[in-house]
Gaussian input, Z-matrix of N, CA and C with variables (Angstrom, degrees):
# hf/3-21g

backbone

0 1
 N
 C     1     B1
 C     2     B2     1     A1
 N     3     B3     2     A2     1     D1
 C     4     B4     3     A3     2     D2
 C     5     B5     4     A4     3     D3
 N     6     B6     5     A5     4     D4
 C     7     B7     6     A6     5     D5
 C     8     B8     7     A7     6     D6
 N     9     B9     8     A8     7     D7
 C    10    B10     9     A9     8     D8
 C    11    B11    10    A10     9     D9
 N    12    B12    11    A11    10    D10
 C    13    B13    12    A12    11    D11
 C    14    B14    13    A13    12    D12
 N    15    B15    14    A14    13    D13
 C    16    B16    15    A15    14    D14
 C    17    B17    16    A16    15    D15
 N    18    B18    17    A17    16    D16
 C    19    B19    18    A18    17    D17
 C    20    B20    19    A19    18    D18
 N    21    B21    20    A20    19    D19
 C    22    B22    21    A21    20    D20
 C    23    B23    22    A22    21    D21
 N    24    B24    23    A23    22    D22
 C    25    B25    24    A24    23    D23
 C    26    B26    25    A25    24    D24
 N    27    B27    26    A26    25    D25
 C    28    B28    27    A27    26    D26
 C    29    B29    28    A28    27    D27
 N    30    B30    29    A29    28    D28
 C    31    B31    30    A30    29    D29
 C    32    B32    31    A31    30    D30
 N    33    B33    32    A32    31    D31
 C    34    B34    33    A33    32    D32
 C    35    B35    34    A34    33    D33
 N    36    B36    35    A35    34    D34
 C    37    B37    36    A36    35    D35
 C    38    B38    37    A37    36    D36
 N    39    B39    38    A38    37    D37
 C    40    B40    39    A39    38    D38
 C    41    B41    40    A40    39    D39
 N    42    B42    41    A41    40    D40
 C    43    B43    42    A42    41    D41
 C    44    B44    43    A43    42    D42
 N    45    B45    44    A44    43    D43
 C    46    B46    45    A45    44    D44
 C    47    B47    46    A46    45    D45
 N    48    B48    47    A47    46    D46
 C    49    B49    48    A48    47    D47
 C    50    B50    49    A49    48    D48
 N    51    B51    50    A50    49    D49
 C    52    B52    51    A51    50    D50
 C    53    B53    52    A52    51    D51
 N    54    B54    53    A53    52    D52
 C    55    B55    54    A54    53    D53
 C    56    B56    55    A55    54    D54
 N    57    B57    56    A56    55    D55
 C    58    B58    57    A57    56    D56
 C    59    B59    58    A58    57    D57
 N    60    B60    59    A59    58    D58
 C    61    B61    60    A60    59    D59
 C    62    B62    61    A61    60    D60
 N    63    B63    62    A62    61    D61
 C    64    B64    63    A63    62    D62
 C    65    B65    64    A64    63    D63
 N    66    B66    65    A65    64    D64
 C    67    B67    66    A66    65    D65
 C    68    B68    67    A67    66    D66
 N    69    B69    68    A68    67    D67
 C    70    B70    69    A69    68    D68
 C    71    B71    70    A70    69    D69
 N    72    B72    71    A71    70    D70
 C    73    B73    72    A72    71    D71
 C    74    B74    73    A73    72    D72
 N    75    B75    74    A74    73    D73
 C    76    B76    75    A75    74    D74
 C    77    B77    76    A76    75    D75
 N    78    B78    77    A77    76    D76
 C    79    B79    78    A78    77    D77
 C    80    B80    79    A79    78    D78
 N    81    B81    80    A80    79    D79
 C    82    B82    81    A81    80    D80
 C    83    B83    82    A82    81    D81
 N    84    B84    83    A83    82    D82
 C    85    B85    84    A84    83    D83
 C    86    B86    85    A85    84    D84
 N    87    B87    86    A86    85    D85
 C    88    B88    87    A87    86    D86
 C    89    B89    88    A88    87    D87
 N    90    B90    89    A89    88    D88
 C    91    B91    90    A90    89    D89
 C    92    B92    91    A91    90    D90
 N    93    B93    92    A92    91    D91
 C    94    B94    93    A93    92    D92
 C    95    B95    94    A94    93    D93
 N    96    B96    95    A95    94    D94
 C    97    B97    96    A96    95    D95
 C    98    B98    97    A97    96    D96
 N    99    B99    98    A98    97    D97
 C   100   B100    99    A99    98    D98
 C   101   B101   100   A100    99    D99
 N   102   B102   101   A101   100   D100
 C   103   B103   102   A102   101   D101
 C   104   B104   103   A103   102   D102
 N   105   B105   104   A104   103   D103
 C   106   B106   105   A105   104   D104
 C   107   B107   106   A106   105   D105
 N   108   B108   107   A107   106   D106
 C   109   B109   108   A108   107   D107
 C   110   B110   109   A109   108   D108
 N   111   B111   110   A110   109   D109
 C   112   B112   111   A111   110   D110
 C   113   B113   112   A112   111   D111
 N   114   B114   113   A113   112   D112
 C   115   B115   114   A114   113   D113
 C   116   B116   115   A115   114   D114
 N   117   B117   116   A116   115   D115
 C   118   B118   117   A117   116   D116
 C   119   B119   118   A118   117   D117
 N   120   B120   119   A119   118   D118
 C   121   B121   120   A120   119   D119
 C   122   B122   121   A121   120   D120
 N   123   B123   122   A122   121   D121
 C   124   B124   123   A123   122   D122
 C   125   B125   124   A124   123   D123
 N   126   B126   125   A125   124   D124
 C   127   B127   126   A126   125   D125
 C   128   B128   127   A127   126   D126
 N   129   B129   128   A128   127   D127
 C   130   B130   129   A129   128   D128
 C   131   B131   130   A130   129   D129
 N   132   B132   131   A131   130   D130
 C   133   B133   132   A132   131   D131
 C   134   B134   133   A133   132   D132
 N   135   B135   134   A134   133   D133
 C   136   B136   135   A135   134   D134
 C   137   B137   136   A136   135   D135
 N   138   B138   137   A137   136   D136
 C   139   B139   138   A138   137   D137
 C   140   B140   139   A139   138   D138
 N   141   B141   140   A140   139   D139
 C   142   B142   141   A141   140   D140
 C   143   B143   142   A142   141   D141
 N   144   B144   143   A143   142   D142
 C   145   B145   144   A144   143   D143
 C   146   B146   145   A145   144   D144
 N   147   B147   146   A146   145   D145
 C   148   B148   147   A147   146   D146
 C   149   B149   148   A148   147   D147
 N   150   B150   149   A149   148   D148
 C   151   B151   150   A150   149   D149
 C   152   B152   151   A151   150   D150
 N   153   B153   152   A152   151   D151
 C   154   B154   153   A153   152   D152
 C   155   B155   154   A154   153   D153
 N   156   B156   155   A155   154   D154
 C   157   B157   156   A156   155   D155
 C   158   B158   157   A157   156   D156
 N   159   B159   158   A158   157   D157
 C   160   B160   159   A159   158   D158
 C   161   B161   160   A160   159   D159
 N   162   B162   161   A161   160   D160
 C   163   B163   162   A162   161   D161
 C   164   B164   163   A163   162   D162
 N   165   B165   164   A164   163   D163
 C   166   B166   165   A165   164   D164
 C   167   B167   166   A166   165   D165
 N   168   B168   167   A167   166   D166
 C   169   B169   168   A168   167   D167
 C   170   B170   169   A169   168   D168
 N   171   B171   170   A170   169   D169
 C   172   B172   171   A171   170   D170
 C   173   B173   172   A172   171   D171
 N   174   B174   173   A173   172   D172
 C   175   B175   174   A174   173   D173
 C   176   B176   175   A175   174   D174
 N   177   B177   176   A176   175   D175
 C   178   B178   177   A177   176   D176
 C   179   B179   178   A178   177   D177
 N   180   B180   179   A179   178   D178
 C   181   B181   180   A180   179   D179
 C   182   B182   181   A181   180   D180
 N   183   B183   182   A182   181   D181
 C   184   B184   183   A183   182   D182
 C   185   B185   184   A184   183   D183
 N   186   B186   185   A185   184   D184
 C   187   B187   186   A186   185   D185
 C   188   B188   187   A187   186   D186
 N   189   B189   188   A188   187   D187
 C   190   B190   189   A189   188   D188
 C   191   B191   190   A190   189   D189
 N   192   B192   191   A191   190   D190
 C   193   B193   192   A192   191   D191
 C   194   B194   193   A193   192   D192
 N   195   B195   194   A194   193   D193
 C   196   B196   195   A195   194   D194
 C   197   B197   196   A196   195   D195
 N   198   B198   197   A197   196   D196
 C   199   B199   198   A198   197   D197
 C   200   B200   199   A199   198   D198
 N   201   B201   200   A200   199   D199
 C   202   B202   201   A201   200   D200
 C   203   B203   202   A202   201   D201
 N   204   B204   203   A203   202   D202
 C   205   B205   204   A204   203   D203
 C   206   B206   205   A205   204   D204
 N   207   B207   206   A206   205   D205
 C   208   B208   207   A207   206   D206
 C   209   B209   208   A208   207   D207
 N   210   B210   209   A209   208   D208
 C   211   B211   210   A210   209   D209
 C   212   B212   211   A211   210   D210
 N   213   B213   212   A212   211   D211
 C   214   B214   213   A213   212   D212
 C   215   B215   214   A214   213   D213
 N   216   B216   215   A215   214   D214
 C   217   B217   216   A216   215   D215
 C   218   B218   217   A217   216   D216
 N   219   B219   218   A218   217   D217
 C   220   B220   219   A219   218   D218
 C   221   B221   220   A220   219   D219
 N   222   B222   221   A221   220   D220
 C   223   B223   222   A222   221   D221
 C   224   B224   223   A223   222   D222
 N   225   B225   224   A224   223   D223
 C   226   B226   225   A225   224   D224
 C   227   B227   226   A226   225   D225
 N   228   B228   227   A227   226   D226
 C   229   B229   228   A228   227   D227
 C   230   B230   229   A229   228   D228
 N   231   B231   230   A230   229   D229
 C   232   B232   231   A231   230   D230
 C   233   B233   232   A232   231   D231
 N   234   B234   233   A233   232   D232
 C   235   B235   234   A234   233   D233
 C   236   B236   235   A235   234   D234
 N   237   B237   236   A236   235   D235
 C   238   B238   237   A237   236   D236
 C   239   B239   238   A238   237   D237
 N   240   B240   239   A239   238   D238
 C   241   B241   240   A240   239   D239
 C   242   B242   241   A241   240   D240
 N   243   B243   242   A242   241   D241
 C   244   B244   243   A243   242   D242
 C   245   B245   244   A244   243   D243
 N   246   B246   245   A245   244   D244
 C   247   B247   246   A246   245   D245
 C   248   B248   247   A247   246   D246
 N   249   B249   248   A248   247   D247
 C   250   B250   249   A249   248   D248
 C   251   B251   250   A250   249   D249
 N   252   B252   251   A251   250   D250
 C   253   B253   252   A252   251   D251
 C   254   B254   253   A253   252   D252

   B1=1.4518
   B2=1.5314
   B3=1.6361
   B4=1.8441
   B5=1.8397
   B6=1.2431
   B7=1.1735
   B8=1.4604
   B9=1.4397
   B10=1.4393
   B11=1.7270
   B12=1.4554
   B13=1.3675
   B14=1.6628
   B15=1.1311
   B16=1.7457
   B17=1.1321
   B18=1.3262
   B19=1.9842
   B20=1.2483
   B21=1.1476
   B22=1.3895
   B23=1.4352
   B24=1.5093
   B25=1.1034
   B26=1.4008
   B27=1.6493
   B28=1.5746
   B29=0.9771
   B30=1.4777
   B31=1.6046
   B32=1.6980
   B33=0.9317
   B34=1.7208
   B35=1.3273
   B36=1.1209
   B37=1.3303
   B38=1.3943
   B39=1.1286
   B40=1.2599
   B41=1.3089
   B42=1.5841
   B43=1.8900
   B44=1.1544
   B45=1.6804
   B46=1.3953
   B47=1.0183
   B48=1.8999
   B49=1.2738
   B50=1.6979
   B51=0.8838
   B52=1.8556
   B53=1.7885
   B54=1.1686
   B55=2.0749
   B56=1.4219
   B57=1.2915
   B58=1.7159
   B59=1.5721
   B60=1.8059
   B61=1.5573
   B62=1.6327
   B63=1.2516
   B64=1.4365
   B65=1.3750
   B66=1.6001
   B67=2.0954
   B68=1.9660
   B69=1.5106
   B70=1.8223
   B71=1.0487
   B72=2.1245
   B73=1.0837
   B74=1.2022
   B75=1.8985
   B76=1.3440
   B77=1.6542
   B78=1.9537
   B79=1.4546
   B80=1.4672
   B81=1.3481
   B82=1.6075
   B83=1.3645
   B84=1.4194
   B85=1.4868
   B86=1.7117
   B87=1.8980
   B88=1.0291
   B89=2.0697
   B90=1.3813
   B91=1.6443
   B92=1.9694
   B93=1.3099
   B94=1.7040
   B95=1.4856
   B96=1.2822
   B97=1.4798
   B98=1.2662
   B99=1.7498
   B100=1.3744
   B101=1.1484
   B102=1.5715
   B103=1.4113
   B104=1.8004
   B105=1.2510
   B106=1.0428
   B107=2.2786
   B108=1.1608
   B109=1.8414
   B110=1.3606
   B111=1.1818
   B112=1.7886
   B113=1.6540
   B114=1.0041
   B115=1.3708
   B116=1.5210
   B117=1.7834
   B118=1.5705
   B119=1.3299
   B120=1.0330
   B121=1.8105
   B122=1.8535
   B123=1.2302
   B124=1.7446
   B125=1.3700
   B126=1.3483
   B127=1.2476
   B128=1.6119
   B129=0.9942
   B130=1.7812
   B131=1.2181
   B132=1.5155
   B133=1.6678
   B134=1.2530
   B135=1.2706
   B136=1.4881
   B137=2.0179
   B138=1.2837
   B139=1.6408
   B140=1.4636
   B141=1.5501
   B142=1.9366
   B143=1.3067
   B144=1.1212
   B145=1.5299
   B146=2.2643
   B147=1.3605
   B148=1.2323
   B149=2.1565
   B150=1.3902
   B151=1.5192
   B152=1.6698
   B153=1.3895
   B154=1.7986
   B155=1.4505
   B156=1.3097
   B157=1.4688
   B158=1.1943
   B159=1.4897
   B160=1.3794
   B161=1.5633
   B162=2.2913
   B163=1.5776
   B164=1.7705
   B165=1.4750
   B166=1.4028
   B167=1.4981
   B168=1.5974
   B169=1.2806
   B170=1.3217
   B171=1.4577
   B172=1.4731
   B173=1.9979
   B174=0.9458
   B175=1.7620
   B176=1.4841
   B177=1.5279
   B178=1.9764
   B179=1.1229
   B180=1.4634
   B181=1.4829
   B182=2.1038
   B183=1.1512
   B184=1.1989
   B185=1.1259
   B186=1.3963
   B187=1.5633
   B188=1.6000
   B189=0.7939
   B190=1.4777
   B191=1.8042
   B192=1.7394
   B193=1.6392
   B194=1.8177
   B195=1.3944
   B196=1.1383
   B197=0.9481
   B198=1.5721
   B199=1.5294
   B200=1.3960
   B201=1.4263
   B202=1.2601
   B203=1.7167
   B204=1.3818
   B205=1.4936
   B206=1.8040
   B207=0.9341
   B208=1.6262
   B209=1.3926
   B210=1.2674
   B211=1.5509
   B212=1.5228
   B213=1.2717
   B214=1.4895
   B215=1.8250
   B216=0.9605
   B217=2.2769
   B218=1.9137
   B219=1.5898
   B220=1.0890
   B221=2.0768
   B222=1.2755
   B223=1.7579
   B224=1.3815
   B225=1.2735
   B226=1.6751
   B227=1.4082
   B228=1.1676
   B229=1.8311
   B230=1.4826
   B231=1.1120
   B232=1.2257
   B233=1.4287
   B234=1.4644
   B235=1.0714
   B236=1.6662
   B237=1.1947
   B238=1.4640
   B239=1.9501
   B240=1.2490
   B241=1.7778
   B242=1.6805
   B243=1.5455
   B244=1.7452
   B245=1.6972
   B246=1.4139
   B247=1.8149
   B248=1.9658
   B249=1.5186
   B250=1.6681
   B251=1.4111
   B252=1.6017
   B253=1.6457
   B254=1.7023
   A1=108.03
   A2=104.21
   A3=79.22
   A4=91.77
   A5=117.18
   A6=140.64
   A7=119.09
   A8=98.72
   A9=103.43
   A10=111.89
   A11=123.93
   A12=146.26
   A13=95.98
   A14=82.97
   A15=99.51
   A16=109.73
   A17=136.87
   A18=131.22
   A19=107.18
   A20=128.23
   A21=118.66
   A22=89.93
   A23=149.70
   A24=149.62
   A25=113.68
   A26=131.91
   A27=147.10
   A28=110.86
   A29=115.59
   A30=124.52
   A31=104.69
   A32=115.99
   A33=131.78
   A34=102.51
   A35=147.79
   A36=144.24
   A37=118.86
   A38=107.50
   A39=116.95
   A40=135.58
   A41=100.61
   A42=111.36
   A43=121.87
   A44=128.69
   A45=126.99
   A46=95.91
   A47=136.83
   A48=138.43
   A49=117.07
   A50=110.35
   A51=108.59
   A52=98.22
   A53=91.17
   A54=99.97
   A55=100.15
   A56=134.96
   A57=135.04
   A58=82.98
   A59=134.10
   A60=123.85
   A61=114.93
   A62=119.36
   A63=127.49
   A64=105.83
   A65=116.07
   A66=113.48
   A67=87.85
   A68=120.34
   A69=102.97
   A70=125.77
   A71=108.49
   A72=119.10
   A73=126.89
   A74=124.29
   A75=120.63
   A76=138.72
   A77=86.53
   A78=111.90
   A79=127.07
   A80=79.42
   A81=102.61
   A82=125.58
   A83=104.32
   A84=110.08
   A85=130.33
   A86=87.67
   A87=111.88
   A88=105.68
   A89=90.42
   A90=109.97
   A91=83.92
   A92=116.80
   A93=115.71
   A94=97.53
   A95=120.96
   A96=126.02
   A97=101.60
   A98=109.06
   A99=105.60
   A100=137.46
   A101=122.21
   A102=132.63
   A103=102.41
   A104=142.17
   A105=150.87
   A106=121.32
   A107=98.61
   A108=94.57
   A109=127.34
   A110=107.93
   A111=115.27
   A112=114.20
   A113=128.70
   A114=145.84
   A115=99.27
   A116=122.25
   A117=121.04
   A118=119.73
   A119=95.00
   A120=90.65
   A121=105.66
   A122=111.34
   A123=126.65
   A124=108.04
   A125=127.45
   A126=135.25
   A127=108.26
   A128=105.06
   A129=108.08
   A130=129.13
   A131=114.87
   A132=143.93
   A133=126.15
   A134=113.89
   A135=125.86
   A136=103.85
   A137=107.01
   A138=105.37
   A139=99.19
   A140=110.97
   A141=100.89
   A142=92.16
   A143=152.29
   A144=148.09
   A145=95.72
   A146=97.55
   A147=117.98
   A148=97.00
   A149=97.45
   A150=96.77
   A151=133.57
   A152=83.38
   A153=104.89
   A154=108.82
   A155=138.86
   A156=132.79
   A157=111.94
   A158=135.50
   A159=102.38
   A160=166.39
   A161=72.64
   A162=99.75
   A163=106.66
   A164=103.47
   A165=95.54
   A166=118.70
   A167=111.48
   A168=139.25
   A169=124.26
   A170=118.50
   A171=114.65
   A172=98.13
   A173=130.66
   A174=118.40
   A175=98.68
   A176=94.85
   A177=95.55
   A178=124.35
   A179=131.57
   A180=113.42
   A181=92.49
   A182=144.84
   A183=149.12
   A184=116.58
   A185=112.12
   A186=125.45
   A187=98.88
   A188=144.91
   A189=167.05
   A190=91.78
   A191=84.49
   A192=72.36
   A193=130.19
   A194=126.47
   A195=122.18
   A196=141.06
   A197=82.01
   A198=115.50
   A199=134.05
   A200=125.53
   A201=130.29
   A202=100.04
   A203=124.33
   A204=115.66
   A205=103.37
   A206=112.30
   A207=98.41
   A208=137.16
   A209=126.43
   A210=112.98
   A211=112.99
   A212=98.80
   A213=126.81
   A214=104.93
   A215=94.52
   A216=120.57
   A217=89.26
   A218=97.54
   A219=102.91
   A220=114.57
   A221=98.51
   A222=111.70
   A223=97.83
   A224=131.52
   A225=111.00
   A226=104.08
   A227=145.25
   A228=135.38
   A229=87.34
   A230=158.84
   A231=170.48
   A232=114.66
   A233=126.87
   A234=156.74
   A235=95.82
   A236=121.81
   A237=126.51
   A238=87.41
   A239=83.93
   A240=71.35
   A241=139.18
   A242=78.44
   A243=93.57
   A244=99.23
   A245=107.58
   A246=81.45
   A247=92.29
   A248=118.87
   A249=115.86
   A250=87.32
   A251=123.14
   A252=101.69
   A253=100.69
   D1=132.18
   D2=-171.64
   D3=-102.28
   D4=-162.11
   D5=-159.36
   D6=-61.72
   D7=-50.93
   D8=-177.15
   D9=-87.08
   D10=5.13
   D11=158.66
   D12=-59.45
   D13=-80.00
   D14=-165.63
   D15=-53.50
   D16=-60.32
   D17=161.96
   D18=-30.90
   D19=-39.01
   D20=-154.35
   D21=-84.47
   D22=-39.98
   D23=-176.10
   D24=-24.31
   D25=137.59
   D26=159.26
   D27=-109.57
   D28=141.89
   D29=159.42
   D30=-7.76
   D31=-82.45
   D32=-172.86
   D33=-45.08
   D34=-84.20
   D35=138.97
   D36=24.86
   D37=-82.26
   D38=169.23
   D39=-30.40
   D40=-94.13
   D41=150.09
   D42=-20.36
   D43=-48.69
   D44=-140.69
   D45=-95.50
   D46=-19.05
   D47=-162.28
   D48=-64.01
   D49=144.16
   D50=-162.15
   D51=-81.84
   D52=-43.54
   D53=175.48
   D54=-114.49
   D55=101.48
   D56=-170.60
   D57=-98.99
   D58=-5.98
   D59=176.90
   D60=-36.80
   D61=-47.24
   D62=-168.29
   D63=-72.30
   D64=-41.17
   D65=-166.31
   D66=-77.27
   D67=-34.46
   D68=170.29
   D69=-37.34
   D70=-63.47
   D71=-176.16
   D72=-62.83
   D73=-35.63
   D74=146.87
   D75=-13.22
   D76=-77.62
   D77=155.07
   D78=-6.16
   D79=-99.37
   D80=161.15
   D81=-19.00
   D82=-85.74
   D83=176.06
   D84=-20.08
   D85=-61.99
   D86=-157.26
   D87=-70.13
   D88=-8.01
   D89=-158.53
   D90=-97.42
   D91=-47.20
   D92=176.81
   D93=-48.55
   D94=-60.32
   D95=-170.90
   D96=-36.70
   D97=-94.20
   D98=-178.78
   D99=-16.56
   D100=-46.00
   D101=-154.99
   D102=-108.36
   D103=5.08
   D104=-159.11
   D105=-168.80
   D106=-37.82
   D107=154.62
   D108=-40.91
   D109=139.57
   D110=175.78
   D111=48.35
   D112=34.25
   D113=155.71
   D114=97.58
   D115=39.70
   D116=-160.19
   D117=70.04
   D118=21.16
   D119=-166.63
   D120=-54.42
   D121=-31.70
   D122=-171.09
   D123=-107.18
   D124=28.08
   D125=171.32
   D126=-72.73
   D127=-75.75
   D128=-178.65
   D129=-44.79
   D130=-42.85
   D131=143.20
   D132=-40.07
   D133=-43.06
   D134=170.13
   D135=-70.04
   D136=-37.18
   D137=-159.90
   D138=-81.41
   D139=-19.21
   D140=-178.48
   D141=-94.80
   D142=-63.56
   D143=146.09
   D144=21.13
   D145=-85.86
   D146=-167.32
   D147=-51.56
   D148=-61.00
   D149=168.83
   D150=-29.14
   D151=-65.34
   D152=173.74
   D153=-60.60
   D154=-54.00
   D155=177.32
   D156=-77.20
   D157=-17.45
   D158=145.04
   D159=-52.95
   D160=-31.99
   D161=179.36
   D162=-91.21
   D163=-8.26
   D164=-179.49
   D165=96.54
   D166=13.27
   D167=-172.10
   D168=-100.32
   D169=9.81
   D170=-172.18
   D171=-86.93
   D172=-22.95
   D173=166.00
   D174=58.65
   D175=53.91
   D176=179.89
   D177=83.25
   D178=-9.82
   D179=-137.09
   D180=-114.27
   D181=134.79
   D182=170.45
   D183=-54.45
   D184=179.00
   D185=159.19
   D186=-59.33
   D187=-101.01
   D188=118.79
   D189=67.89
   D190=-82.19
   D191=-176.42
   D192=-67.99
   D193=2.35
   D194=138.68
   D195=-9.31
   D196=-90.29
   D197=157.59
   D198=-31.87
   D199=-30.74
   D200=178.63
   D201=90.72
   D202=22.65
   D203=-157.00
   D204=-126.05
   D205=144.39
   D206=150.24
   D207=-80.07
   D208=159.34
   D209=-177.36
   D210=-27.98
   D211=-70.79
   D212=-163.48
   D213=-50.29
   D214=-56.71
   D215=172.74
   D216=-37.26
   D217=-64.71
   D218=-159.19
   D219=-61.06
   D220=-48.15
   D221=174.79
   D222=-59.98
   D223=-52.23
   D224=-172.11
   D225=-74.10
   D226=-12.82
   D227=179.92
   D228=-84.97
   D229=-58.83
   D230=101.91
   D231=58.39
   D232=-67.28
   D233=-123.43
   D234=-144.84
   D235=-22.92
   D236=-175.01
   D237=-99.69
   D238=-57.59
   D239=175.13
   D240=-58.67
   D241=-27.64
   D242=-175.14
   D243=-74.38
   D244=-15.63
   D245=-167.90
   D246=-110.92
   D247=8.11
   D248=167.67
   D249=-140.94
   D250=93.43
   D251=173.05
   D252=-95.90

């Protein structure tokens, strides 16, 4: 599943999927990145990120901008990592 699959995901979405194996492994991944890329550099960023969309607190704002990154910033660290993590 690539990236912009998995963002796009809803509650409903989610649940309703007959094999949800692929949105984990996504998940996942994308959750190693955050919490472990560039020596953690997006660890702390990643955890209010995770904070705020639980509580329903992100006020628009992406993964990305968390991050301090642009989309694009963000898919090539991403994708550079995913293929030497």
């Amino acid at each position: 599943m690539d990236l912009d699959a998995l963002m796009a995901l809803d509650h409903r979405t989610w649940s309703g999927a007959a094999d949800p194996g692929p949105q984990y492994a996504a998940a996942g991944a994308l959750a190693q990145f955050c919490m472990e890329a560039t020596n953690r550099k997006y660890r702390a960023d990643y955890v209010e990120f995770v904070r705020d969309s639980y509580l329903g607190q992100t006020q628009g704002r992406l993964l990305w901008d968390y991050l301090g990154m642009t989309r694009e910033d963000f898919l090539y660290a991403y994708q550079a990592w995913e293929k030497n993590p």
